[in-house]
C-alpha positions as CSV (number, residue, x, y, z in Angstrom):
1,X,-63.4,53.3,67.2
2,X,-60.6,50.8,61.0
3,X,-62.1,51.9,64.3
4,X,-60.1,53.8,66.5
5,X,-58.9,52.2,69.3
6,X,-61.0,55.3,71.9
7,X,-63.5,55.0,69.3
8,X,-64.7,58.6,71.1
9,X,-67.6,59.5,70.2
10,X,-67.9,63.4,70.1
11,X,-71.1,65.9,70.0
12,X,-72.9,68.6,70.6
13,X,-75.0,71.4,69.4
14,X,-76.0,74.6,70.0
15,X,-75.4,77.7,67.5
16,X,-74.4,78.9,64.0
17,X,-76.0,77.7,61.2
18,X,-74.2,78.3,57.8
19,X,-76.1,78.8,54.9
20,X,-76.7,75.7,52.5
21,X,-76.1,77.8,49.3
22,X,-72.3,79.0,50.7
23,X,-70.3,79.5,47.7
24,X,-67.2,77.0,47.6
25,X,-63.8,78.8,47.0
26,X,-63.0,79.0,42.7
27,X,-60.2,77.4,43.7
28,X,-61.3,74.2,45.1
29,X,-63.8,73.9,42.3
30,X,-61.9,74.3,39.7
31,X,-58.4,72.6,40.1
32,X,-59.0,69.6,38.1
33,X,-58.1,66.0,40.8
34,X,-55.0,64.2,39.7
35,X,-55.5,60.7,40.6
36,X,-52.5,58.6,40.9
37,X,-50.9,55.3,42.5
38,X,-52.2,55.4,46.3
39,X,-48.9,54.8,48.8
40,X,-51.3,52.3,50.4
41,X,-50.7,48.7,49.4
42,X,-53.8,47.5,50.4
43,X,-55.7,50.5,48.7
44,X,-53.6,49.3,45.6
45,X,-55.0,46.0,45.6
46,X,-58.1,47.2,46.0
47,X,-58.1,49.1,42.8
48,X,-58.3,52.7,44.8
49,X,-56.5,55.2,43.2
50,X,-55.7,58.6,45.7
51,X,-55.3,62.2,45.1
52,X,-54.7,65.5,47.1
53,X,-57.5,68.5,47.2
54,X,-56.4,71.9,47.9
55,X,-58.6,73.4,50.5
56,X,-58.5,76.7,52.5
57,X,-56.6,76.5,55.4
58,X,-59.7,79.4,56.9
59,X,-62.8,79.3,54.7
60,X,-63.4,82.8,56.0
61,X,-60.0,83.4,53.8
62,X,-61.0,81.7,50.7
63,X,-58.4,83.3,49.0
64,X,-55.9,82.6,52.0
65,X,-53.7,79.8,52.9
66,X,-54.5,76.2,51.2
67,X,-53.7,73.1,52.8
68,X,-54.3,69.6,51.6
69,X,-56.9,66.7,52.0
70,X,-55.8,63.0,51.0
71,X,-58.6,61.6,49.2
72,X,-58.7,57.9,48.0
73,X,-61.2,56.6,44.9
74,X,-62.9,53.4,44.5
75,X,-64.5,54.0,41.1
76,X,-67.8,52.3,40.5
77,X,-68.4,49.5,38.3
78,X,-69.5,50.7,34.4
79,X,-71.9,47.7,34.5
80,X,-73.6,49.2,37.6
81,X,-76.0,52.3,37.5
82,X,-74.0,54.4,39.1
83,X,-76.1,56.9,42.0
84,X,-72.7,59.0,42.7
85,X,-70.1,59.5,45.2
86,X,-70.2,58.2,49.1
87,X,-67.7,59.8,51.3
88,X,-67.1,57.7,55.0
89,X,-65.0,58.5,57.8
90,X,-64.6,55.8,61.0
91,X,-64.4,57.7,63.6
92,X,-62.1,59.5,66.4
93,X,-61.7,62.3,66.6
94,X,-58.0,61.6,65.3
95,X,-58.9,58.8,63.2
96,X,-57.5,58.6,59.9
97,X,-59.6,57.2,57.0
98,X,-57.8,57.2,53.9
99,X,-59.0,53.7,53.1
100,X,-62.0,53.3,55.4
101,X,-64.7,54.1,52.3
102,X,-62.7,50.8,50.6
103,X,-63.1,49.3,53.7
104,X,-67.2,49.1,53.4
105,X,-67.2,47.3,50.2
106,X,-67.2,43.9,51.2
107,X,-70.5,44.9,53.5
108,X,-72.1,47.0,50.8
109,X,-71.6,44.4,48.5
110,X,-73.3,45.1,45.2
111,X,-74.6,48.2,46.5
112,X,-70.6,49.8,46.7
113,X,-70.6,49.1,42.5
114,X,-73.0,52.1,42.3
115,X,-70.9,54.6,44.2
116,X,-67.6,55.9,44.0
117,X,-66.2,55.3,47.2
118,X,-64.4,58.4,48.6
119,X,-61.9,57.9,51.8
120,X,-60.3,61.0,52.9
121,X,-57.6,61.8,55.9
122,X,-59.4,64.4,58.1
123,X,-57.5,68.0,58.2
124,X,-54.5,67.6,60.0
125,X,-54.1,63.7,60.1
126,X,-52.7,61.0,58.4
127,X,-51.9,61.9,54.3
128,X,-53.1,65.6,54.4
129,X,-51.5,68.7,55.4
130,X,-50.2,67.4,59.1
131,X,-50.0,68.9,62.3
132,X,-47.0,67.6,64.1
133,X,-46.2,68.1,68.1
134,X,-43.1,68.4,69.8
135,X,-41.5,65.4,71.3
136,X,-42.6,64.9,74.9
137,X,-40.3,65.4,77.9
138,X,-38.6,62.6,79.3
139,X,-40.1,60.9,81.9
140,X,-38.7,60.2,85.4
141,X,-38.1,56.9,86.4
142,X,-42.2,56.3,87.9
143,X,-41.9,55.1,91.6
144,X,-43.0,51.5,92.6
145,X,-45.5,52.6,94.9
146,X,-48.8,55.5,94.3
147,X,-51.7,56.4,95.4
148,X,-54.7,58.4,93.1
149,X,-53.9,61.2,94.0
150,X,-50.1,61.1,92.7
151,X,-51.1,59.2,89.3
152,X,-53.8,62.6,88.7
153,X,-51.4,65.1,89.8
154,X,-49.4,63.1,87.2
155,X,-51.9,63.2,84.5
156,X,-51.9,67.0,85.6
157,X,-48.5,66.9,84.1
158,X,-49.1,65.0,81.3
159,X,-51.7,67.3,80.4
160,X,-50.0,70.5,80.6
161,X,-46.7,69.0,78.5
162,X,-48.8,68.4,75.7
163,X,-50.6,71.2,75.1
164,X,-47.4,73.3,75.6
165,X,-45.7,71.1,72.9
166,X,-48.5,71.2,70.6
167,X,-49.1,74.7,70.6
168,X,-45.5,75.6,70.7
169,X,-44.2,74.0,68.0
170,X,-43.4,75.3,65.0
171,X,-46.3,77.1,63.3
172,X,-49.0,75.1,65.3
173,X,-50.7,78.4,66.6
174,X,-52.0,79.2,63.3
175,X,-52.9,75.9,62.2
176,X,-54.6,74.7,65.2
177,X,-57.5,77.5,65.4
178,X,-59.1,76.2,61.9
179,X,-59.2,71.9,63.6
180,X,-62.9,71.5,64.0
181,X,-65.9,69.2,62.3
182,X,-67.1,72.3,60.9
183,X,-64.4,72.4,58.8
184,X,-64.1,69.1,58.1
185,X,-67.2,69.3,57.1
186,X,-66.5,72.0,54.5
187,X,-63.8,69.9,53.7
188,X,-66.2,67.1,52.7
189,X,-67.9,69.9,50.3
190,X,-65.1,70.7,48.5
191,X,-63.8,67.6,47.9
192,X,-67.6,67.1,46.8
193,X,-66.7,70.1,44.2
194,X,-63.3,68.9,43.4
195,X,-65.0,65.9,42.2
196,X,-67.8,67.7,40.0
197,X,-70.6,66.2,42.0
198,X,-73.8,68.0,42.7
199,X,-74.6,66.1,46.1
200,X,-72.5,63.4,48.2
201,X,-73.4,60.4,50.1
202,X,-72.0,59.2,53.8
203,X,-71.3,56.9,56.3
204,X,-69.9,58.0,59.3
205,X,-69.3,55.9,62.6
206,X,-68.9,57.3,66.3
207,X,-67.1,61.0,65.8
208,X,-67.9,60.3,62.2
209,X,-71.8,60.1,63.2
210,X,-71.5,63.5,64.5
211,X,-69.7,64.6,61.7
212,X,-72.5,63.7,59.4
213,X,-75.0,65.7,61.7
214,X,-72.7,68.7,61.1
215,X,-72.5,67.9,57.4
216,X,-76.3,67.4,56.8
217,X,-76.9,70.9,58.8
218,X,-74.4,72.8,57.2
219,X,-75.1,71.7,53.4
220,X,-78.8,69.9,53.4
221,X,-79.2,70.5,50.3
222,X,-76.2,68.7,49.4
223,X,-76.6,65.6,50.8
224,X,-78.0,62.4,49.0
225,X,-77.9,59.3,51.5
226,X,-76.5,60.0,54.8
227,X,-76.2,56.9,57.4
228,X,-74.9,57.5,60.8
229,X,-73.7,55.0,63.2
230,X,-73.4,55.2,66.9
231,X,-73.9,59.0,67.5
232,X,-74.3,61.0,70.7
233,X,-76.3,63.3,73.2
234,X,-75.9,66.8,71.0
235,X,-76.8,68.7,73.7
236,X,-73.8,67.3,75.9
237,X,-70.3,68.9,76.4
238,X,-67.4,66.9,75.5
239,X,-67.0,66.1,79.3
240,X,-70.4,65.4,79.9
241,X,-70.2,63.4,77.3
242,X,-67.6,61.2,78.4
243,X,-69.2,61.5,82.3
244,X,-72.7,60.3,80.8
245,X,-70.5,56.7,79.3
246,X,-70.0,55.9,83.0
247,X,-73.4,54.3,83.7
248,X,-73.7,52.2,80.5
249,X,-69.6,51.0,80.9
250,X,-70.8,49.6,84.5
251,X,-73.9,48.2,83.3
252,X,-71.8,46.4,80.1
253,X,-69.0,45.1,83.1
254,X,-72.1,43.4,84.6
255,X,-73.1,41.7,81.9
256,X,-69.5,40.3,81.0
257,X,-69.2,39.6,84.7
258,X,-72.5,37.3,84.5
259,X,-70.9,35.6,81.3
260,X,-67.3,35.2,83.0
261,X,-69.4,33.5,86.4
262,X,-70.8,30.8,84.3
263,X,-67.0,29.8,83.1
264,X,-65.9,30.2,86.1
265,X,-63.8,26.5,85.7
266,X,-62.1,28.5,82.9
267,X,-61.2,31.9,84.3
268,X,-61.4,31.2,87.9
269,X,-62.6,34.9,88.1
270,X,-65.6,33.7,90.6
271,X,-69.1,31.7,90.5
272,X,-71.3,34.4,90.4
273,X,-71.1,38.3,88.9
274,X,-70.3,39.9,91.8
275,X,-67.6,37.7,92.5
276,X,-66.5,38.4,88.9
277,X,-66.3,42.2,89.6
278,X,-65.0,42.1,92.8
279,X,-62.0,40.6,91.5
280,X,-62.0,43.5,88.5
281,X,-62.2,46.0,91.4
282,X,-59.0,43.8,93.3
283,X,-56.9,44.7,90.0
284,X,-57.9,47.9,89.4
285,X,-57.5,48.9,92.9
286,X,-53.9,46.8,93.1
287,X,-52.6,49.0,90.3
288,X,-53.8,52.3,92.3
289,X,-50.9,51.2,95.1
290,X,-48.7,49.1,92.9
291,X,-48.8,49.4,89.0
292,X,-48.0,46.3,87.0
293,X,-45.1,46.8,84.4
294,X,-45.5,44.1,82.3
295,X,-43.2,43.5,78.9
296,X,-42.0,46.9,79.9
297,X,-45.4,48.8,80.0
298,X,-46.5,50.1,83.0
299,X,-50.2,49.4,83.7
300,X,-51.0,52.7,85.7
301,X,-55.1,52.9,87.2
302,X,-56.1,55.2,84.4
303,X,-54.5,52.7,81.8
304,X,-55.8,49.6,82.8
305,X,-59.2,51.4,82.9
306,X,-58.9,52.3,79.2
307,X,-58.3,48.4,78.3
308,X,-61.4,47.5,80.3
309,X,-63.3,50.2,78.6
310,X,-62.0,49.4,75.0
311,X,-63.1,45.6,75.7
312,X,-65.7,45.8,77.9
313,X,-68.1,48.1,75.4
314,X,-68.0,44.9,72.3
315,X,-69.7,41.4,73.6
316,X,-67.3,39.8,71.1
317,X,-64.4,40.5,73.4
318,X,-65.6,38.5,76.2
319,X,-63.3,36.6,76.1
320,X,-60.1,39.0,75.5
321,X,-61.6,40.6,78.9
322,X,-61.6,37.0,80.8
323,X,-58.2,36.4,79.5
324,X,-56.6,39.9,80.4
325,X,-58.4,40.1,83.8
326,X,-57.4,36.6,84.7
327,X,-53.5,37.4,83.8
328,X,-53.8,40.6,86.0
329,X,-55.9,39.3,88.9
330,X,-52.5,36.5,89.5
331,X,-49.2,38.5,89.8
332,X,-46.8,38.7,88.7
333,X,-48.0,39.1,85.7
334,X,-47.5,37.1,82.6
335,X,-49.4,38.0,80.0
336,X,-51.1,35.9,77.7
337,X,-52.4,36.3,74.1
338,X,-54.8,39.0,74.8
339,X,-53.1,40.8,77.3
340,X,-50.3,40.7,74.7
341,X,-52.2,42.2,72.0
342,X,-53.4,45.4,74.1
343,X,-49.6,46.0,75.1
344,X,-48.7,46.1,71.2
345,X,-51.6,48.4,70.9
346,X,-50.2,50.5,73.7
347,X,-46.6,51.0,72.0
348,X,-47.9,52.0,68.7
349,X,-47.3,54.9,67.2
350,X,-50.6,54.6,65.4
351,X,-52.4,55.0,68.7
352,X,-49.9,57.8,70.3
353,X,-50.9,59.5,66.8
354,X,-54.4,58.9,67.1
355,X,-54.5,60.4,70.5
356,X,-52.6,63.6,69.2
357,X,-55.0,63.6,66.5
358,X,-58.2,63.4,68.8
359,X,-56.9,66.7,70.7
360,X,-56.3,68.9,68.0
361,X,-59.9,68.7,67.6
362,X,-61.5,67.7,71.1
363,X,-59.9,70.8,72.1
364,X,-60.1,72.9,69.3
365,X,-63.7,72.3,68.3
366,X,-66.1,74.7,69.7
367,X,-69.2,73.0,67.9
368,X,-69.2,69.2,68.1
369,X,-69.2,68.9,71.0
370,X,-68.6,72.3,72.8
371,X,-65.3,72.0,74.7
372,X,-67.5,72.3,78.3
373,X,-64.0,71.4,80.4
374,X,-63.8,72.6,83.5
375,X,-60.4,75.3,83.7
376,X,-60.0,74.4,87.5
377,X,-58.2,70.9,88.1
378,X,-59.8,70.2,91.6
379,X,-63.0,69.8,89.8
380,X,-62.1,66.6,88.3
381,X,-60.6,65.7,91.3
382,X,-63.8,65.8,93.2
383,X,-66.0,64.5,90.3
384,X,-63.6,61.3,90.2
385,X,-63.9,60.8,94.0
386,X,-67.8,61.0,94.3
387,X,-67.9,58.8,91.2
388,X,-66.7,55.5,93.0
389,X,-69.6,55.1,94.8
390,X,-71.9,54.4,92.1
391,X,-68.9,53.4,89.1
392,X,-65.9,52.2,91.1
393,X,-64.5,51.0,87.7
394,X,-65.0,53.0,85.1
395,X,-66.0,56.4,87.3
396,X,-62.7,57.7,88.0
397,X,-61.8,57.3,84.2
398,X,-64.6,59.2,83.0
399,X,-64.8,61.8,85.5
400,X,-61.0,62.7,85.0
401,X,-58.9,65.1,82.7
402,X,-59.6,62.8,79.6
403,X,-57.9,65.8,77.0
404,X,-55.7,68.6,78.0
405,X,-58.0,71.2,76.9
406,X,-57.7,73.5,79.9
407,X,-54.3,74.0,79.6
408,X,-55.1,74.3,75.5
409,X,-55.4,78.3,74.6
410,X,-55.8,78.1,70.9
411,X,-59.1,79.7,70.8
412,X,-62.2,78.3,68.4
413,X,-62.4,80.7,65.4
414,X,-66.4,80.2,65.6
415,X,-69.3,79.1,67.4
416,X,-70.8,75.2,67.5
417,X,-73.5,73.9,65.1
418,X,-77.3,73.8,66.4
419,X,-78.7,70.5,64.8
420,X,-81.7,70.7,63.4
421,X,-83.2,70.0,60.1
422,X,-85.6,67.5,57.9
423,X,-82.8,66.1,56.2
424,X,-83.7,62.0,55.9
425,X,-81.0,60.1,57.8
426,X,-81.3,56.5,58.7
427,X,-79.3,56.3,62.6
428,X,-78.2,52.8,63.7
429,X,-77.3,52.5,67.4
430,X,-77.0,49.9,69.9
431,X,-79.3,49.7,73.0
432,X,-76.0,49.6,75.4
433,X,-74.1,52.3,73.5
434,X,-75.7,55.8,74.7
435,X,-79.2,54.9,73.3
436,X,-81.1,58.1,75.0
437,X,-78.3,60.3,73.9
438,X,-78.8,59.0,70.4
439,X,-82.6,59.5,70.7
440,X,-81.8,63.1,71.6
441,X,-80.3,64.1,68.3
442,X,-83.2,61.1,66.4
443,X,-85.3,64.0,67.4
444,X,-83.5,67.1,66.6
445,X,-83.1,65.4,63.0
446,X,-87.0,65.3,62.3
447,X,-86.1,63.2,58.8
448,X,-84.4,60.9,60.5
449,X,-85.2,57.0,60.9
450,X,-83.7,54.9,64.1
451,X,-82.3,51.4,63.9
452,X,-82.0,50.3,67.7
453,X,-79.2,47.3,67.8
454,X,-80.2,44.8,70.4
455,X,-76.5,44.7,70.9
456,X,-73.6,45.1,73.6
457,X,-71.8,47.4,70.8
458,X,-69.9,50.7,69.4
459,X,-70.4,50.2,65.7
460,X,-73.6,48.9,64.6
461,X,-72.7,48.2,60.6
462,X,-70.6,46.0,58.9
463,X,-69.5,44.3,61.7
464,X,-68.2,41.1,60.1
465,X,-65.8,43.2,58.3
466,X,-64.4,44.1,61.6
467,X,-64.5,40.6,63.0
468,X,-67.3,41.1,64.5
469,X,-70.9,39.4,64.9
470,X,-72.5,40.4,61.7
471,X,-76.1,42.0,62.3
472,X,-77.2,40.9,58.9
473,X,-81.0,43.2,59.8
474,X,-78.8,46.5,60.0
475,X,-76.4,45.8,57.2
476,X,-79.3,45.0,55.0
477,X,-81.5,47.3,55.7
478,X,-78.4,49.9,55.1
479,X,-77.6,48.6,52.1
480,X,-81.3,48.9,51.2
481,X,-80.8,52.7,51.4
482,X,-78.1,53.5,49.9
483,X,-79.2,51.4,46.8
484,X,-81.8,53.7,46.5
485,X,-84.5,52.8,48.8
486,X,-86.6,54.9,50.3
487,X,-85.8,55.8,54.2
488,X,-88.1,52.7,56.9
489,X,-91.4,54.2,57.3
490,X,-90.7,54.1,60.9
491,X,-88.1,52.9,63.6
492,X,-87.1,49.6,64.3
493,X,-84.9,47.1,65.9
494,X,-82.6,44.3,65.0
495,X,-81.6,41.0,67.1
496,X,-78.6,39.1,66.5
């Protein structure tokens, strides 16, 4: 939410079931794996080896174009009594997660020397078969001065130039029809194959939550321990989806606001919480007139909304928020350590990949969530206006073109994925993060146990890993499972 800096959680569900007992291509069965050095040097050193499976590029065309899947191994310990393979992915859409399954050993802990842990590069991304865009069109020289409406009619643009150069280039046309989860999640299966296993296990974060859904409905009978983290409404559209975060992103700036107040002698950000927001809504609403360029990035409104979100939604990042807040809130601008850390963030090409990545399937996915984006501009437009009434932060950001997927007319290949099933699946979600959209698919998976983190959070598990606060309850009641425990008896919550 590695977790990918949007950390965008993705889903919904409402038709085409495929059968559990769907034959696997011969192909993807039968090509033995050649494992070999991993180009990785901190997979290296973690004793991964990696590999490429051939896959079809359209499972409706087994016999068809292939394209590849970059798989990493993590081979469990001989000593150990070994349960099988665990597949993990950390997130996105766009997210690549080559090393992610390595990632989990240090919270699995003796648990990961019963499993072979399988990270794989989603279709499209990272180390497998790549989609590549067209480089964007220069920009003109932005002006000093805007208003809302300019910076949308920009993002307008923005919009439109990427889907052209994503579609347009090369032989993105027929590649792009066959991005979705429910491929991915035949990916997962054949990789399952490839490997000669009769079932797989998962963890899956955020998009990779949904991803398990999609996986347990699609193959039930193939799964062994599936553990979901941070999932969402599956009855949502994508932009519903990102309308409903809204409410709980204001709620979560309240909370920090509070904090900031009682330090008010270090951030001088105001004595109480609304005089801690006020001054949030001072810089947000500067850079809708004025945009601060600082170190060479300009901080446009929708932007600096995106660095509020991405730090307002973890508690551990209270103080990242005080710190970047107080450096905007006194121009000009000079940014300090934290500030400084989000403007790396923003020049990466990791991130500009990511967000590439995230398209291909946020508009190419008719299942997970169904694309639900309204074709006429205007509507955003008006949904952004009526929004500051109620979320005068984060409102505008959520209620705008957040994809270009109107302008993208590469259509789905097949319908979305109606969830539900018996399948046992142990959920972990924080209270602040989209709990009643989480509850919505707790119910449509009927075998399903809920873990409610009493946490301001997007990533409930293995948190200390991430340099986080651990929630030792979760991890261990995770690792629990996947050691071979049986499923709680019932739901449950864990304090810090």
């Amino acid at each position: 939410m590695i977790h990918t800096f949007f950390r965008t959680s993705v889903s919904q569900a409402v038709v085409a079931l495929s059968l559990p007992w769907l034959a696997l291509p011969a192909a993807a069965a039968a090509e033995p794996v050649a494992w070999g050095a991993c180009a990785d040097k901190q997979l290296r050193q973690a004793g991964a080896q990696c590999a490429k499976v051939a896959v079809p590029l359209d499972y409706d065309d087994p016999a068809g174009r292939t394209i590849e899947i970059a798989i990493s191994r993590v081979r469990a310990k001989p000593s150990a009594k070994r349960r099988g393979i665990l597949l993990a992915n950390p997130g996105g859409p766009g997210g690549v997660g080559l090393g992610f399954a390595a990632h989990l050993r240090a919270t699995m802990k003796d648990v990961a020397d019963r499993y072979d842990l399988i990270g794989f590069d989603p279709r499209f991304l990272g180390e497998s078969t790549p989609i590549t865009c067209g480089r964007a069109a220069p920009k003109p020289e932005p002006p000093r001065t805007t208003s809302p409406r300019r910076e949308f009619e920009e993002s307008l643009r923005a919009a439109r130039d990427t889907a052209r150069r994503c579609l347009d280039h090369g032989g993105n046309r027929e590649l792009l029809p066959h991005a979705s989860t429910r491929n991915v999640a035949r990916d997962m299966d054949a990789v399952r194959a490839a490997l000669g296993e009769r079932r797989l296990s998962f963890f899956g974060v955020s998009y990779g939550a949904d991803l398990g859904a999609v996986y347990a409905q699609m193959f039930p009978g193939r799964v062994d321990r599936m553990v979901i983290d941070s999932s969402s409404d599956p009855r949502a559209t994508q932009y519903e989806l990102f309308q409903k975060s809204g409410r709980p992103l204001e709620q979560a700036l309240d909370q920090w606001a509070r904090w900031a107040a009682d330090r008010h002698e270090r951030y001088g950000l105001g004595r109480t919480g609304a005089q801690v927001r006020a001054a949030v809504r001072r810089v947000v609403e500067r850079a809708e007139r004025r945009p601060p360029v600082v170190d060479g990035v300009r901080l446009d409104p929708g932007v600096l909304r995106l660095l509020l979100r991405q730090l307002v939604q973890h508690r551990e990042q209270d103080e990242a928020l005080a710190g970047v807040v107080r450096d905007l809130a006194r121009p000009p601008v000079r940014p300090g350590p934290h500030l400084r850390a989000m403007l790396d963030l923003l020049r990466s090409p990791e991130l500009a990949d990511s967000m590439l990545g995230a398209t291909f399937f946020m508009c190419g996915d008719a299942g997970w969530p169904a694309g639900g984006w309204p074709r006429d501009p205007e509507t955003y437009w008006r949904n952004m206006r009526r929004s500051r009434a109620t979320q005068p932060v984060f409102g505008p950001l959520v209620n705008g073109m957040m994809a270009p997927c109107p302008y993208w007319d590469a259509e789905p290949r097949e319908p979305v994925t109606a969830i539900g099933n018996a399948v046992p699946v142990l959920m972990l979600q924080a209270r602040s993060d989209n709990l009643e959209g989480a509850r919505v698919l707790h119910r449509r998976l009927r075998g399903s146990r809920l873990l409610t983190a009493e946490i301001r959070a997007h990533g409930v598990y293995g948190r200390a890993a991430d340099g986080g606060s651990p929630l030792p309850c979760a991890d261990r009641a995770v690792n629990a499972y996947l050691g071979g425990g049986a499923l709680p008896a019932r739901d449950f919550s864990c304090r810090p």
